[in-house]
PDB file as gemmi writes it, atoms N, CA and C in Angstrom:
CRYST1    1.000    1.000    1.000  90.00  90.00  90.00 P 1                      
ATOM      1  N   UNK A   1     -50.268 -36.562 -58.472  1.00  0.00           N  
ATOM      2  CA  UNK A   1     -49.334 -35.908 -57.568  1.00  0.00           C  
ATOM      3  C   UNK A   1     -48.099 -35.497 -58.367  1.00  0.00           C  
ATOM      4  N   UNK A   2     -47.274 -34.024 -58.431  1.00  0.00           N  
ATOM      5  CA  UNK A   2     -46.253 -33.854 -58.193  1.00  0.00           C  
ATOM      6  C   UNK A   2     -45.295 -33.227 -57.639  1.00  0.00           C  
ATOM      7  N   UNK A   3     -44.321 -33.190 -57.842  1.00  0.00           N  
ATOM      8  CA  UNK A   3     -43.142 -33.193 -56.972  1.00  0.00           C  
ATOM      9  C   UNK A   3     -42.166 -31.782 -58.080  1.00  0.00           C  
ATOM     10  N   UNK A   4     -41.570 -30.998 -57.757  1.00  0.00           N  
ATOM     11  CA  UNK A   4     -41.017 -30.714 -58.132  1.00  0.00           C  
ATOM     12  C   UNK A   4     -39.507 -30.043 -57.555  1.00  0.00           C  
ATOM     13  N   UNK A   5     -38.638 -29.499 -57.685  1.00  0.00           N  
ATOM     14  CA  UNK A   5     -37.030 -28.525 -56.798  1.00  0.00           C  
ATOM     15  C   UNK A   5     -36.630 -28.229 -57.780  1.00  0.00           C  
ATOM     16  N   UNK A   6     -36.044 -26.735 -57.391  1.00  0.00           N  
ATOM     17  CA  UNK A   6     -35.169 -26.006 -58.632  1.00  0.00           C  
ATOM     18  C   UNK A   6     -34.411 -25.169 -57.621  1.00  0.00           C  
ATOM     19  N   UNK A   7     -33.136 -24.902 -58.403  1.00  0.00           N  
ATOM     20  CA  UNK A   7     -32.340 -23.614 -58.076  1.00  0.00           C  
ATOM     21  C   UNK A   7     -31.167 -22.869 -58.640  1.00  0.00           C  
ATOM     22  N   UNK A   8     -30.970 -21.966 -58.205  1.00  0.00           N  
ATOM     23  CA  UNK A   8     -30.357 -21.087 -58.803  1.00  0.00           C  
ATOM     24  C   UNK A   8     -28.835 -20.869 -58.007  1.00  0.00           C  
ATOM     25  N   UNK A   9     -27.638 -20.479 -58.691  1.00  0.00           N  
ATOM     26  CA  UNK A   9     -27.217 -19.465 -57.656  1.00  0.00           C  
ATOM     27  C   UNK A   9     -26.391 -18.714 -58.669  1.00  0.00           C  
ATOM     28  N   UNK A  10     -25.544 -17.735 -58.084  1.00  0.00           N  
ATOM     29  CA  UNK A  10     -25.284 -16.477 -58.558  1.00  0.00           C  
ATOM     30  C   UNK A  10     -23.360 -16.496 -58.072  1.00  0.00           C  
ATOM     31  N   UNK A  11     -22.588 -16.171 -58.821  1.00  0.00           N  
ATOM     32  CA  UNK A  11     -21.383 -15.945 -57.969  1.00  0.00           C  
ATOM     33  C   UNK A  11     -21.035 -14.380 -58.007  1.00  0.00           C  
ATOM     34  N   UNK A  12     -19.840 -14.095 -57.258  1.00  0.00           N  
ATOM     35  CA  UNK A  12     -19.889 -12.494 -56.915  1.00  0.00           C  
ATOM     36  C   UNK A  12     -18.593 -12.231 -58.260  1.00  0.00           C  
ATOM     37  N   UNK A  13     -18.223 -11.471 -59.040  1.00  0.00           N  
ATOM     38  CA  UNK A  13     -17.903 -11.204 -60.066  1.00  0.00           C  
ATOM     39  C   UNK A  13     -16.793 -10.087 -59.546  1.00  0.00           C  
ATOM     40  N   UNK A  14     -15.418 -10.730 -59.373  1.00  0.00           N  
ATOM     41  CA  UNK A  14     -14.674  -8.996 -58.599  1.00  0.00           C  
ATOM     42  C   UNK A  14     -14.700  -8.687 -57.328  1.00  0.00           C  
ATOM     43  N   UNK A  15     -15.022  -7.106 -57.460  1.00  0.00           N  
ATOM     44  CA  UNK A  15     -15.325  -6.662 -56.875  1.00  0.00           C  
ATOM     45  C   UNK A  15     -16.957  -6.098 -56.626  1.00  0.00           C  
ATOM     46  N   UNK A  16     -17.841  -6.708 -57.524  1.00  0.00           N  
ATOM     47  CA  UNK A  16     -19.301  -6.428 -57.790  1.00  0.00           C  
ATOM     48  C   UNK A  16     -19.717  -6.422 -56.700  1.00  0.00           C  
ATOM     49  N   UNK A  17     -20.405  -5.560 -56.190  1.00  0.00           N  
ATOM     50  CA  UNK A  17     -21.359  -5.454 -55.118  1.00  0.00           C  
ATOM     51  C   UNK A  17     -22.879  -5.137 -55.199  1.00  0.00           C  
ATOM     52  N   UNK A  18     -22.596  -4.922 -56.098  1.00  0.00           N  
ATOM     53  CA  UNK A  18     -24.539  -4.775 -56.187  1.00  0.00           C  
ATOM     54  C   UNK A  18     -25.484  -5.944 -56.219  1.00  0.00           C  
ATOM     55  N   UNK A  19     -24.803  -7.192 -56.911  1.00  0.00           N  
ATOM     56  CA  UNK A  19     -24.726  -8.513 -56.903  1.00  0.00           C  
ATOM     57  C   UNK A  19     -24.717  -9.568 -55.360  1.00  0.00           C  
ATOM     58  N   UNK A  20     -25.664  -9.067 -54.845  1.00  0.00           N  
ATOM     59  CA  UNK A  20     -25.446 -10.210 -53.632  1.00  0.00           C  
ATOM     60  C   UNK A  20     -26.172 -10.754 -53.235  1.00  0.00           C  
ATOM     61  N   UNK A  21     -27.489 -11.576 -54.278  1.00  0.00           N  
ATOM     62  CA  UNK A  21     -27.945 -12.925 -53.898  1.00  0.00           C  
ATOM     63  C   UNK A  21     -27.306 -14.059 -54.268  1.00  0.00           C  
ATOM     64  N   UNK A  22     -27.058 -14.808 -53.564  1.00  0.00           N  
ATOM     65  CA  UNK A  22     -26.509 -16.001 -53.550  1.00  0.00           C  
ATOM     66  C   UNK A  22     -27.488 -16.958 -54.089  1.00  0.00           C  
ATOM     67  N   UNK A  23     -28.549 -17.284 -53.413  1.00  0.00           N  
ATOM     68  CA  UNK A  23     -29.057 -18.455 -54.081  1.00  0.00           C  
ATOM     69  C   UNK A  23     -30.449 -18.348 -54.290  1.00  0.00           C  
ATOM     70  N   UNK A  24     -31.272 -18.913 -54.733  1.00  0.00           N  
ATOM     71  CA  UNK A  24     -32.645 -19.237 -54.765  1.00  0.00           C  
ATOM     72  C   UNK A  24     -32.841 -20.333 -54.864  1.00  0.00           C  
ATOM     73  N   UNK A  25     -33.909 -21.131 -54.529  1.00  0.00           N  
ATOM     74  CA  UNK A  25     -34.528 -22.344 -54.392  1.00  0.00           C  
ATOM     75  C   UNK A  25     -35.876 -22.683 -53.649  1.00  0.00           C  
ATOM     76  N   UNK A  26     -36.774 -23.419 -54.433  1.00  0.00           N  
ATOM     77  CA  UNK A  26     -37.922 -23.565 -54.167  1.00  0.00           C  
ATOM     78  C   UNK A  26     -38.130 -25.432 -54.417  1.00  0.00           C  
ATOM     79  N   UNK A  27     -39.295 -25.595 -53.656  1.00  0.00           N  
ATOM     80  CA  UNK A  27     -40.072 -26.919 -53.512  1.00  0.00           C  
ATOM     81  C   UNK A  27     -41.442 -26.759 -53.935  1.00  0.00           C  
ATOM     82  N   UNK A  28     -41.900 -27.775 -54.695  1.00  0.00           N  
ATOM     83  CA  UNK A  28     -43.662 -27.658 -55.214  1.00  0.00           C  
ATOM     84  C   UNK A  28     -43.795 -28.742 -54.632  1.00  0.00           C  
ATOM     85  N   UNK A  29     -44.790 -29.363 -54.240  1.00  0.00           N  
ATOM     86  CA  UNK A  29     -45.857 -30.088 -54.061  1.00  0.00           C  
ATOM     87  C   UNK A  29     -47.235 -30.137 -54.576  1.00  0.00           C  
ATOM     88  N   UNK A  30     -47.449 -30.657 -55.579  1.00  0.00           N  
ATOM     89  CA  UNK A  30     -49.281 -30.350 -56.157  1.00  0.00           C  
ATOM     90  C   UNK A  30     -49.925 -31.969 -56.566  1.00  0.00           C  
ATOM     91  N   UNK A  31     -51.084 -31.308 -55.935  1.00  0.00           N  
ATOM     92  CA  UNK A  31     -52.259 -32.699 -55.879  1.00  0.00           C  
ATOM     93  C   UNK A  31     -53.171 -32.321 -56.650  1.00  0.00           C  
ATOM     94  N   UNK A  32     -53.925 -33.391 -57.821  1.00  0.00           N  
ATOM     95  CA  UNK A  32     -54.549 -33.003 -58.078  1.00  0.00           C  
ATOM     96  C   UNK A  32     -56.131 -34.183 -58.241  1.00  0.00           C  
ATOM     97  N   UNK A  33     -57.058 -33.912 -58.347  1.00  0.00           N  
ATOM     98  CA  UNK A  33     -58.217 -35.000 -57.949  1.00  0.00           C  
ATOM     99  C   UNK A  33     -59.303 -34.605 -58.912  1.00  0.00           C  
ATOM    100  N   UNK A  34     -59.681 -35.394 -60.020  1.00  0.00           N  
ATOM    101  CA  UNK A  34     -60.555 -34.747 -61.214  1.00  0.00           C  
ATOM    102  C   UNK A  34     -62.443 -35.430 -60.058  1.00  0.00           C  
ATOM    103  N   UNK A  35     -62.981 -34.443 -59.918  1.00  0.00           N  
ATOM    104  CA  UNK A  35     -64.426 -34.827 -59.265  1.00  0.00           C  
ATOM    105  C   UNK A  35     -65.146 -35.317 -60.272  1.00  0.00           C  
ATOM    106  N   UNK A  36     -65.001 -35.164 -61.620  1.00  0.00           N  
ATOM    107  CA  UNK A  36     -65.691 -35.696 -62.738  1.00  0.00           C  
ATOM    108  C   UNK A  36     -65.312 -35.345 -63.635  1.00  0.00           C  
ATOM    109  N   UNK A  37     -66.116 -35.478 -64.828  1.00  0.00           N  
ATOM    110  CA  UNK A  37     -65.139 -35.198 -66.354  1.00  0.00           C  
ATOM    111  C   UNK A  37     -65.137 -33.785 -66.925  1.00  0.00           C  
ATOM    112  N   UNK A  38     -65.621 -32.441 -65.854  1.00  0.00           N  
ATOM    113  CA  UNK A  38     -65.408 -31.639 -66.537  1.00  0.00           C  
ATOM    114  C   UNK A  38     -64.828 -30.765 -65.064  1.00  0.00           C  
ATOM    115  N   UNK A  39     -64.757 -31.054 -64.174  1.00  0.00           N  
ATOM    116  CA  UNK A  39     -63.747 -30.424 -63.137  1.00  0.00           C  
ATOM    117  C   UNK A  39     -62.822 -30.959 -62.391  1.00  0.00           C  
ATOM    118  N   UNK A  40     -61.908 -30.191 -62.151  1.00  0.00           N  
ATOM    119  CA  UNK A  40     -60.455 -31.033 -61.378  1.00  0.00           C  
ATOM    120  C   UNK A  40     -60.120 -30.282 -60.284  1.00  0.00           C  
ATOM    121  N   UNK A  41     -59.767 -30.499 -58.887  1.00  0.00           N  
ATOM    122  CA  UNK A  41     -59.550 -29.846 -58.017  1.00  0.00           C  
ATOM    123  C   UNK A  41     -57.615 -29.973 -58.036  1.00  0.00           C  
ATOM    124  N   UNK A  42     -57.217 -28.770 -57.820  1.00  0.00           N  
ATOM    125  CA  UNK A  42     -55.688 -28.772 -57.586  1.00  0.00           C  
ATOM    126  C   UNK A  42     -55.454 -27.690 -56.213  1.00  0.00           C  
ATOM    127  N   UNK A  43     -54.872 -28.616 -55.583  1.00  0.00           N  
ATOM    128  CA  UNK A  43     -54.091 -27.723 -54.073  1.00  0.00           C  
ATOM    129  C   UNK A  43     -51.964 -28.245 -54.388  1.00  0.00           C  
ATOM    130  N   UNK A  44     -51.614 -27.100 -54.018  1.00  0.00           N  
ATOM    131  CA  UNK A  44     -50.311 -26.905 -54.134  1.00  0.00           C  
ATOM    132  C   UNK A  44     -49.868 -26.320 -52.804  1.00  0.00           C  
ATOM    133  N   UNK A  45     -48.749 -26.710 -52.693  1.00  0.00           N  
ATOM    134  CA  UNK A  45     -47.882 -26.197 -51.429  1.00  0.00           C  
ATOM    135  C   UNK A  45     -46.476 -25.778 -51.948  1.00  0.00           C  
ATOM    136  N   UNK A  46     -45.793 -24.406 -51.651  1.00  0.00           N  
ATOM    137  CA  UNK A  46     -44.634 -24.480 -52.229  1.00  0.00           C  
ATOM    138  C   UNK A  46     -43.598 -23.816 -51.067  1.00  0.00           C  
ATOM    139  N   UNK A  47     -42.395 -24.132 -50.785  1.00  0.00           N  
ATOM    140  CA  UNK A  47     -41.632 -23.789 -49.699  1.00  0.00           C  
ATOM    141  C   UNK A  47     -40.404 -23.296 -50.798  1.00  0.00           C  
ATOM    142  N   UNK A  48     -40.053 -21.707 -50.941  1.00  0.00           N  
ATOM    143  CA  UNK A  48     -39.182 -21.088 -51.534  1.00  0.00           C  
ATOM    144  C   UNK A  48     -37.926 -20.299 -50.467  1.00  0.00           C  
ATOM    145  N   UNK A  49     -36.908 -20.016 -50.786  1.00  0.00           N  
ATOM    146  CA  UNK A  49     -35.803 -19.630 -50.131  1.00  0.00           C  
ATOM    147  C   UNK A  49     -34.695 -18.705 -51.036  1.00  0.00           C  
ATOM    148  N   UNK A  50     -34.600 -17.324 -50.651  1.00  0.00           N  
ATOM    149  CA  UNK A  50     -33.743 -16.453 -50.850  1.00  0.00           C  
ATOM    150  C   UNK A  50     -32.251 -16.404 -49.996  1.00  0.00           C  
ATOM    151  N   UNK A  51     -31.536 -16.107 -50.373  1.00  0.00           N  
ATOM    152  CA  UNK A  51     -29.937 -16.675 -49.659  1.00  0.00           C  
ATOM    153  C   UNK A  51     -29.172 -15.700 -50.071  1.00  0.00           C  
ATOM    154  N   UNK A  52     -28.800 -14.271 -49.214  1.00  0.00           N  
ATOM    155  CA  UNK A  52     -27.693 -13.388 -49.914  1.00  0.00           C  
ATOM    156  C   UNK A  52     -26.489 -14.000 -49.258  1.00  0.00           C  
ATOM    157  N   UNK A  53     -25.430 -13.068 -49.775  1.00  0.00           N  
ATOM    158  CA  UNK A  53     -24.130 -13.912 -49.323  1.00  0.00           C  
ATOM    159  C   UNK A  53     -23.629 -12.861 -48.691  1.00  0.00           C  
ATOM    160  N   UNK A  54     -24.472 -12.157 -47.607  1.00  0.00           N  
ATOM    161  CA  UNK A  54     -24.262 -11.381 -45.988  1.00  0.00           C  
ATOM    162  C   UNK A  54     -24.447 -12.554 -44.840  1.00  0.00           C  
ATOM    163  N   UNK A  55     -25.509 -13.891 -45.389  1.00  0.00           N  
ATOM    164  CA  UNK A  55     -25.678 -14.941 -44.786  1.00  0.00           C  
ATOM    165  C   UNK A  55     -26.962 -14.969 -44.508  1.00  0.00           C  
ATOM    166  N   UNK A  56     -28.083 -13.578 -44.871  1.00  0.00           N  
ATOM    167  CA  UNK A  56     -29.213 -13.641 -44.287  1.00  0.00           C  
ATOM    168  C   UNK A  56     -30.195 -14.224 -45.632  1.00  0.00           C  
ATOM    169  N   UNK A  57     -31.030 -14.946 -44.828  1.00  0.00           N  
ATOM    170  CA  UNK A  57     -32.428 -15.626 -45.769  1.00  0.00           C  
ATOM    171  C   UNK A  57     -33.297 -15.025 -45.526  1.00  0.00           C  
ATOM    172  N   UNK A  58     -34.430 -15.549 -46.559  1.00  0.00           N  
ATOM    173  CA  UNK A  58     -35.695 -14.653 -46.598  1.00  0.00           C  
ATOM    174  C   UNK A  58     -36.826 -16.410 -46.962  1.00  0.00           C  
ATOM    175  N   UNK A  59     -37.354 -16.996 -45.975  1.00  0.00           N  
ATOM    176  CA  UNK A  59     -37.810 -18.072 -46.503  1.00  0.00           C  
ATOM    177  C   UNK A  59     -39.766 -17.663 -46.659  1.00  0.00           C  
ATOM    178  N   UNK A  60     -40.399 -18.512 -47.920  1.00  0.00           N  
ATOM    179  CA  UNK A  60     -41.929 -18.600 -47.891  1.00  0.00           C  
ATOM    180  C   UNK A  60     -42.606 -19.684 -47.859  1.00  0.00           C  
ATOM    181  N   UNK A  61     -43.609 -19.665 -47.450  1.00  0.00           N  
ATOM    182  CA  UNK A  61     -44.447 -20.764 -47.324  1.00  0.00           C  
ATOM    183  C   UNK A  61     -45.929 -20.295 -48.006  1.00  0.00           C  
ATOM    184  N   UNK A  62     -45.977 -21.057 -49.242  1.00  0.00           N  
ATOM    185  CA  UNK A  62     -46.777 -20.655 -50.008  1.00  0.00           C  
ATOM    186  C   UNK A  62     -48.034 -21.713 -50.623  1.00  0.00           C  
ATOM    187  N   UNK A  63     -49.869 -21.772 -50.011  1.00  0.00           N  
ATOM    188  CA  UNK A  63     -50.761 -22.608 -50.261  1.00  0.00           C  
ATOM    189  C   UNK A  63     -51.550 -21.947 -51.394  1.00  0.00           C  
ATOM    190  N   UNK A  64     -52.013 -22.768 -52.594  1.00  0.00           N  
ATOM    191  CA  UNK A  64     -53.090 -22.556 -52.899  1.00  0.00           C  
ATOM    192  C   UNK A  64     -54.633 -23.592 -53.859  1.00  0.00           C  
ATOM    193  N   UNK A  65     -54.961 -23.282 -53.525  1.00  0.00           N  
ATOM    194  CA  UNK A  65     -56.441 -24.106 -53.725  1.00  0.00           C  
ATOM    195  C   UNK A  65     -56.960 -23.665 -54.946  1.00  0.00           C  
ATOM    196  N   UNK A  66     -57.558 -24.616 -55.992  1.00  0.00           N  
ATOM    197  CA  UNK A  66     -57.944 -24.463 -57.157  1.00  0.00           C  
ATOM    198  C   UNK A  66     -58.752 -24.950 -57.825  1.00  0.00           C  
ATOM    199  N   UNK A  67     -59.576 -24.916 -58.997  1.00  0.00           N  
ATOM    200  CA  UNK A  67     -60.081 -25.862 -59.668  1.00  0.00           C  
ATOM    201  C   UNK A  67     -59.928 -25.074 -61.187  1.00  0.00           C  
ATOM    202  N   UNK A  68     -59.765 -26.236 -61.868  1.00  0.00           N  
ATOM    203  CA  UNK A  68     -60.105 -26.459 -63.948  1.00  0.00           C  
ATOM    204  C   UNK A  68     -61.679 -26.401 -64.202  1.00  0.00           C  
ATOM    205  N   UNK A  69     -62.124 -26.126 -64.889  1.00  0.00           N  
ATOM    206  CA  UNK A  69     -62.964 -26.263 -65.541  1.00  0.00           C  
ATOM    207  C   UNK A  69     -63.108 -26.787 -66.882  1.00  0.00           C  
ATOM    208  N   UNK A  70     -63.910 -27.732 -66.967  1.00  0.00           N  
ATOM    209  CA  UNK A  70     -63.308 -27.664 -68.552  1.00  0.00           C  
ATOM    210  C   UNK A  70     -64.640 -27.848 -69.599  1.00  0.00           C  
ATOM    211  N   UNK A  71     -64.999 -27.567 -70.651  1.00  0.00           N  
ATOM    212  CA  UNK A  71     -66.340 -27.579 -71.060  1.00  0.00           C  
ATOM    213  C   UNK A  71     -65.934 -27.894 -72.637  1.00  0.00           C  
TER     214      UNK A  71                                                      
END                                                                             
């Protein structure tokens, strides 16, 4: 299992306006379960977040399912 959080942010510079995300930040979650010695199953979940500084967000919810191979 892990765990991961990160983020970002941005400040406004002046009078800069072209510049107006404020923040980013995301969450991982990943599992992973080896079925035997040459495959591994990995599922991940990740919850990410956009933040301008008008006040509006943009949030995702993001799954995906996987496997390694390994030979």
């Amino acid at each position: 299992m892990g765990v991961n959080y990160g983020q970002s942010r941005a400040e406004l510079a002046g009078n800069d306006t072209t510049l107006n995300l404020q923040k980013q930040q995301a969450a991982v979650v990943a599992l992973t379960c080896s079925v035997n010695k040459f495959v591994q199953v990995i599922g991940e979940y990740t919850w990410a977040q956009d933040k301008w500084y008008n006040g509006a967000t943009q949030d995702a919810n993001i799954g995906v399912l996987g496997t390694f191979i390994y030979w």
